[in-house]
Every structure is written in structure tokens, then in C-alpha cells.
N, C-alpha and C positions, 0 to 999 in steps of 0.2 A: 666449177668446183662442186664442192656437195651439196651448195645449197640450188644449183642448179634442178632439184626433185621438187622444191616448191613449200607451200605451206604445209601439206598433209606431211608429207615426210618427214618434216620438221618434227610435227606434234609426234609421230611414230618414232623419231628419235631419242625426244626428251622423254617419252613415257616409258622406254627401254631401260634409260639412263636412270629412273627413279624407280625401277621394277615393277612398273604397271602394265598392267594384260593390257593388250592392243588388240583390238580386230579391225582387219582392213578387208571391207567390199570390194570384192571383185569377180569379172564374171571371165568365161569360155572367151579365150584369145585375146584378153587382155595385158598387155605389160605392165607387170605391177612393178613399182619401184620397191616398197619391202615387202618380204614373204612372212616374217612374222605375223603371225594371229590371224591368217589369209584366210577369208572364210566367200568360196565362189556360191556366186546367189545362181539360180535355177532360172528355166525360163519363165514360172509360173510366178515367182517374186518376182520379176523383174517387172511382169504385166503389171502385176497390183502396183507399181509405182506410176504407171502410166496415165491413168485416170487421174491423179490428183495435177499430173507434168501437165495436163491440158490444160486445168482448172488454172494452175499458178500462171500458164505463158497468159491465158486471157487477162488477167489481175496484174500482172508484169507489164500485158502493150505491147510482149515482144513475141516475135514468131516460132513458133515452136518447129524444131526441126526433124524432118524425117531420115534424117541419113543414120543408118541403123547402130553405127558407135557410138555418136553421140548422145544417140537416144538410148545408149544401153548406159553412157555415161551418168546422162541426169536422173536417169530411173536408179541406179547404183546412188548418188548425192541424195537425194528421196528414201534410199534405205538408213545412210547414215543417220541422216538427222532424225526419223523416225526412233532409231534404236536408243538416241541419245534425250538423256535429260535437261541437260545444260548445252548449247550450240556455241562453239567458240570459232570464229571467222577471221583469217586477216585477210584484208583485198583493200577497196576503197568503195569510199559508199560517196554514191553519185546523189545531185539537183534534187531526182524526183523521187527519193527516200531508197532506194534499193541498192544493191550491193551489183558491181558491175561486176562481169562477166558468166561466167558458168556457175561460181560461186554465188551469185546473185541467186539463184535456184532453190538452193539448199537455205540461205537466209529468209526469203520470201513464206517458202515449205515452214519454217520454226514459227513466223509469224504468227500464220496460218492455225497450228497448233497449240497457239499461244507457251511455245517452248521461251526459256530463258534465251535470250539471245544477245551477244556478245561482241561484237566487230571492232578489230586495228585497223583503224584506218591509216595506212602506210602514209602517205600524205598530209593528213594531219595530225599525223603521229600522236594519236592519243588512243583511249579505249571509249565506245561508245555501247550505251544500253538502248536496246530497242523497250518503249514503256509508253504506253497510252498513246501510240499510234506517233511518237515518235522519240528520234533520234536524240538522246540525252548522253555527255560530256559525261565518263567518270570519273570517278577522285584520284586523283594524280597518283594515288598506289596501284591503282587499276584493278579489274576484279578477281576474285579467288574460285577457286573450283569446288563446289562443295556436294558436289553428288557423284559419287566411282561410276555413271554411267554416261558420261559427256562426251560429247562430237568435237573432234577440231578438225580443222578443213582450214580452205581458202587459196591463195591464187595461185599459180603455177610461176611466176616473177614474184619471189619474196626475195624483197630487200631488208638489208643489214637490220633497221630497225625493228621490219615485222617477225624474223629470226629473232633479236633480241627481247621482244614482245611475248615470242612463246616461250623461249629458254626463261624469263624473269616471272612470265604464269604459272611455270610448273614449279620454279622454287616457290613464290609465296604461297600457294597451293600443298606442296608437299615438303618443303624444307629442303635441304641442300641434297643436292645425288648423293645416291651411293658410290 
């Protein structure tokens, strides 16, 4: 079904639904799932995201991969979170404090920055703040959006919950759709 697109598409949904400007990173020969607000990065932006893709796979533990989509992937999740003031994340967040999968990337990268950073954990179905080097339980209303330049992302398998996580973000956030 539709939610078959994932977390990002989710957020690019709800933000349509409430009339908020989207931009979606994407580069040369990528399928994008929306075309709203599609803005293709260059190959010279892409590099600048590459230097830091090093620095996080070392601080991550994890091997950084050379196969050229992927790496045009994480360089693109690098621009996001860059762009963004606020990082909002659904995935699940693993043992050794980071966020699994590809999405892992882009939360690490917010750390990093010391950006606001924000994770559904679909599993433990709650919202957690990243804040003094760790993983902090928020208040059962969960958090609000309060800067018009925020990133949402996260995992490619969103379930019901982490769906319902970002649809119940953007209403406390922005008040009921249009």
C-alpha cells in the first residue's frame, strides 16, 4: 500500500496535507518516490557530504561503503540533516545508542552538529530526545515542531505506529489539516 514509500514519504505527505513547502534531496538517476519540492544535488555537493560520511562511519564502528548509490544515498541523508534545524527520525534505536540502518547516518550526522534530534522508536513505541550524550523518554504527548526548517526521515519499513507518529507530529505541530 502506500505506506509501502517509508518514513520520508510519510513526512512529504503530512507536510502537503498541512501546506508546508517540502524539499526532497535527490540526485542524477535516482527514483524518487515524491516529486514535490525535488531539488537534485550536484556532484560537487554530493562530495562535501562525503568527508563528514567518513568521519561518522569511524564514530559509528560501521564500514562505510563504496558502492556508488549508496554512497550517493548517505551523502544525500548528510544534506538533509544539514539543511534541517530540528531532525525528526522514525527507525529504532539499537544497544549501542545509534539508530539502525541507513538512517542511523543522518541521526549520528545531527549528533554530531549538535542538531535537535528526535527518534520513534517503532518498537518501543515512544519518542526519544537525544540530550547529554544520551537517549531520554519523552512526555507521552511527544515532541512539537518548532522551527519551519526541520528534517524528517527514517526507515524504509514504517509501521502503523511510526505512520501514526508522524501524522499525530504534524497535527500537534501545526493543528488539524487543511
Amino acid at each position: 500500500g502506500a505506506r509501502a514509500a517509508g518514513a520520508e514519504a510519510e513526512f512529504g505527505v503530512c507536510a502537503e496535507r498541512h501546506g508546508i513547502e517540502e524539499v526532497n534531496f535527490t540526485f542524477d538517476g535516482h527514483k524518487e518516490v515524491r516529486r514535490r519540492g525535488i531539488r537534485v544535488l550536484n556532484h560537487e555537493e554530493l562530495q562535501a557530504g562525503d568527508v563528514s560520511l567518513e568521519y561518522v562511519a569511524r564514530l559509528m564502528k560501521r564500514r562505510f561503503t563504496d558502492a556508488p548509490t549508496i554512497r550517493k544515498i548517505l551523502q544525500t541523508i548528510w544534506y538533509q540533516v544539514n539543511s534541517g534545524q530540528e531532525i525528526y527520525v522514525v527507525g529504532w534505536i539499537q544497544e549501542d545508542g545509534t539508530v539502525r540502518g541507513g538512517t542511523g547516518w543522518g541521526a549520528e550526522f545531527a549528533k554530531l552538529c549538535n542538531k535537535p534530534l528526535m527518534v520513534f522508536d517503532q518498537e518501543k513505541d515512544g519518542w526519544f530526545t537525544w540530550a547529554d550524550g544520551n537517549w531520554r523518554a519523552h512526555a507521552a504527548a511527544g515532541p512539537v515542531i518548532t522551527h519551519p526548517h526541520f528534517t524528517g526521515t527514517g526507515t524504509r519499513t514504517l509501521q502503523a505506529n511510526g505512520a501514526r507518529a508522524i501524522d499525530e507530529l504534524f497535527a500537534r505541530s501545526f493543528g488539524s489539516a487543511r
